[in-house]
N, C-alpha and C positions, 0 to 999 in steps of 0.2 A: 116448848122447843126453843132451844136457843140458834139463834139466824148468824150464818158464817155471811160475812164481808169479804168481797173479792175484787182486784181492781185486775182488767186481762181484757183482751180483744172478743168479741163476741164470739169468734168460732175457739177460740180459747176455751171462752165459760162453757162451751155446748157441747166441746169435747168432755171438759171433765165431767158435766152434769151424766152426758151419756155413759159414761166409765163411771160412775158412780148410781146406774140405774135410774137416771132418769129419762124412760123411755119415749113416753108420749109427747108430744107434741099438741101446746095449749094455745086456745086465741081468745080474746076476748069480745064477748058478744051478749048486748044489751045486758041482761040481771045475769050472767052466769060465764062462766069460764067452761069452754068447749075444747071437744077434744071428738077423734074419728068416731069413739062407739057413743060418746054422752056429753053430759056436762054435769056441773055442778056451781051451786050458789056460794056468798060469801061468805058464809059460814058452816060450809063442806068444806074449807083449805084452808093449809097452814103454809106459809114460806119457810122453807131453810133454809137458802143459802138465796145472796142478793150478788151479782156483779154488774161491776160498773164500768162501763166504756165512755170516754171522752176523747172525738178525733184529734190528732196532734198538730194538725193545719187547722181545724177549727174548731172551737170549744162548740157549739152547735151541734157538732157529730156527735149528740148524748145517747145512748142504749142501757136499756138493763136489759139483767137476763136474768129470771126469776127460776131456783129451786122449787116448784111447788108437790106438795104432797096433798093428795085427798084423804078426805075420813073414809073414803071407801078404798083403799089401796094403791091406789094411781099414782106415778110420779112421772111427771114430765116438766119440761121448760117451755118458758113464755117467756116472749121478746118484746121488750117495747123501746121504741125509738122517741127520744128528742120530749120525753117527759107527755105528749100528745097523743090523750086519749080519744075514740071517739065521742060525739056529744053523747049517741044513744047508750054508752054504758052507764051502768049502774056507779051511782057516786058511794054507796058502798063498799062496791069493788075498788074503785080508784083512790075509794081512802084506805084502805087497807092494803094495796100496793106500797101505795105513797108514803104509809105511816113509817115502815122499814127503810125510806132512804135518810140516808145521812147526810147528803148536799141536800135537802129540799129547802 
């Protein structure tokens, strides 16, 4: 799957993700990316589409906002703020976020 790059305000990227079916709403938690009915591990998902926010009063203000799709049908978006994961997630997961940004 190739990953579109996007550079927009967060509610920007969450508009389009939503207009483009991506319904759920993802968090991330210890080994797995969660959602209201489940979750899945890091190698149940793929990214499509990556956007990147940086505030304009301060570079600091970093977010992405993550296209993800499941191997089980699912698409929603995940938010991560200022590049800062929890400690207890899985370094898995955060490499495989991380591997897709282009500032890293």
């Amino acid at each position: 799957m190739e990953i579109i790059y996007h550079y927009a305000t967060v509610l920007k990227a969450i508009t389009e993700l939503r207009e483009k079916g991506y319904t759920e709403d993802f968090n991330l938690k210890e080994n797995s990316i969660t959602f209201n009915t489940g979750s899945f591990g890091e190698d149940e998902f793929e990214i499509s589409d990556v956007y990147f926010y940086e505030g304009e009063s301060d570079p600091d203000e970093k977010a992405t906002v993550y296209g993800i799709e499941s191997k089980f049908g699912h698409k929603g978006v995940l938010v991560t703020g200022n590049d800062a994961f929890p400690e207890s997630v899985s370094r898995k997961i955060v490499d495989k976020l991380l591997v897709h940004r282009k500032d890293k």
